[in-house]
TIBARO-810960 format. One record per residue (C-alpha): z, y, x. Coordinates in pm, whole numbers, plus 32768, in hexadecimal, padded with zeros to 4 digits. Layout:
<atoms>
ZYX...
</atoms>
This chain:
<atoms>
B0D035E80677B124353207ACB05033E107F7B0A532BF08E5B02F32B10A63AEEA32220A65AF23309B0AECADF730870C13AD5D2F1B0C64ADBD2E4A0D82AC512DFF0DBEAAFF2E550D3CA9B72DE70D4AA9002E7F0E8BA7E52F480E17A6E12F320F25A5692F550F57A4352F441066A34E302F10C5A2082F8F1089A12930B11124A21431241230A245329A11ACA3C9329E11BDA3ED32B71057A3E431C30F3AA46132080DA0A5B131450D3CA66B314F0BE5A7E031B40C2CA839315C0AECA7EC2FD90B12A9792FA10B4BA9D7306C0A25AA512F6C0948AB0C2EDC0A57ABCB30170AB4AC3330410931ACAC2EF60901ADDD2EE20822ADD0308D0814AD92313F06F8AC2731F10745AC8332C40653AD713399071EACE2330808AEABE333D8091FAB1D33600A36AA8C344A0B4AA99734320C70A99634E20DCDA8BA34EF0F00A9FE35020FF9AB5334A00FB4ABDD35E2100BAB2C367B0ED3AB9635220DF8ACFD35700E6FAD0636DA0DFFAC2936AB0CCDAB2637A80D78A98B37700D67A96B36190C65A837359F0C48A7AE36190AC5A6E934FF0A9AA74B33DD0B6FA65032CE0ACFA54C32A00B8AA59133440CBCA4DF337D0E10A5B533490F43A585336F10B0A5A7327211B3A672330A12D8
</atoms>
């Protein structure tokens, strides 16, 4: 079964938050621009994954299992 290249947004919606107690790390939900990444696709055959560098998002190494919510670092 072959299925089409995946079309990728021009923009999305800037996921951001602030670190109310200064301690470098606050929880954000990866999955809030979901719906906008899918679009038109079929979901049924896009699968969606989540990395900590883009080196492992370009090989497909290390996703994150359970991107929703998720603690992050501020560096």
């Amino acid at each position: 079964m072959v299925y089409p290249i995946p079309e990728i947004p021009a923009a999305l919606e800037t996921l951001t938050e602030c670190d109310d107690d200064n301690n470098l790390m606050e929880i954000i939900d990866l999955t809030q621009n979901e719906v906008a990444i899918i679009g038109t696709q079929d979901a049924t055959t896009l699968v969606i994954t989540y990395h900590n560098t883009l080196v492992d998002a370009e090989t497909g190494n290390n996703p994150i299992i359970d991107p929703q919510p998720t603690i992050t670092q501020h560096r």
